[in-house]
C-alpha positions in Angstrom: 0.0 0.0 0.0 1.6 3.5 -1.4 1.6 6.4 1.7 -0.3 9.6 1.0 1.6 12.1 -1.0 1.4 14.7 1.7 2.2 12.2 4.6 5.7 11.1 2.6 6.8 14.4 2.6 5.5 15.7 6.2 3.4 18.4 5.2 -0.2 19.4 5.8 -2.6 19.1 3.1 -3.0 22.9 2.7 0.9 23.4 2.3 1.7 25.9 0.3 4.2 25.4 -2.4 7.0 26.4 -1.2 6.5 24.4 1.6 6.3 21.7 -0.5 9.5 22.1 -2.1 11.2 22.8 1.3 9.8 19.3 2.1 10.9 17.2 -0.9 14.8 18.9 -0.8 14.8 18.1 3.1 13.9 14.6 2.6 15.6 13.8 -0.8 18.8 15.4 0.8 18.7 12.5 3.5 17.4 9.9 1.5 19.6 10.1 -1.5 21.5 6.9 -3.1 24.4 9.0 -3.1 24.4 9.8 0.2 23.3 5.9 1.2 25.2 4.1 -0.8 23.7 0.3 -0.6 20.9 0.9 1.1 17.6 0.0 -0.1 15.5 1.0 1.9 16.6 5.1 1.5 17.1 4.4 -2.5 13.1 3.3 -2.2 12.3 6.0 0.1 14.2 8.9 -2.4 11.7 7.1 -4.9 8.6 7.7 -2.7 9.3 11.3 -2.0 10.3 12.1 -5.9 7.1 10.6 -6.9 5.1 12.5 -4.5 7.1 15.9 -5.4 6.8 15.2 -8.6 2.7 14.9 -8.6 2.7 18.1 -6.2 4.2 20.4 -7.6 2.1 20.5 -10.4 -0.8 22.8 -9.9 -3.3 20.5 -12.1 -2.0 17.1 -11.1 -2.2 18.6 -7.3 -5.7 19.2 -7.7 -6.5 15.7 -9.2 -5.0 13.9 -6.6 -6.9 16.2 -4.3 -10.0 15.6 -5.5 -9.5 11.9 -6.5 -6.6 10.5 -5.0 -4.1 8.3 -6.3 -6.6 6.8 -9.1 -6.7 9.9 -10.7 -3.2 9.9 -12.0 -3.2 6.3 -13.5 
């Protein structure tokens, strides 16, 4: 089962975007390969919270998964 978008970044649901993009650089800075070298479990995490930055930060795909959820974007 995939986490809520908001949830896997730590933010409230009426973040605004900058405090989404505060959110997603915090927790890709920790989770990163690069920085975990040969640890799965922070390269799948770094997945998670790209994914979830990546739907967002876009205004229109935002409101979908607002309205929807996650069935909305498939």
């Amino acid at each position: 089962m995939k986490r809520d978008y908001y949830e896997s970044l730590g933010i409230d649901r009426n973040a605004t975007a900058e405090d989404i993009k505060s959110a997603y650089r915090r927790e890709a800075l920790k989770h990163h390969p690069d920085r975990n070298p040969d640890d799965s479990k922070a390269e799948e995490r770094f997945k998670e919270v790209s994914n979830a930055y990546a739907v967002l930060s876009d205004p229109e795909r935002k409101q979908l998964y607002d309205e929807f959820g996650e069935i909305a974007l498939d």
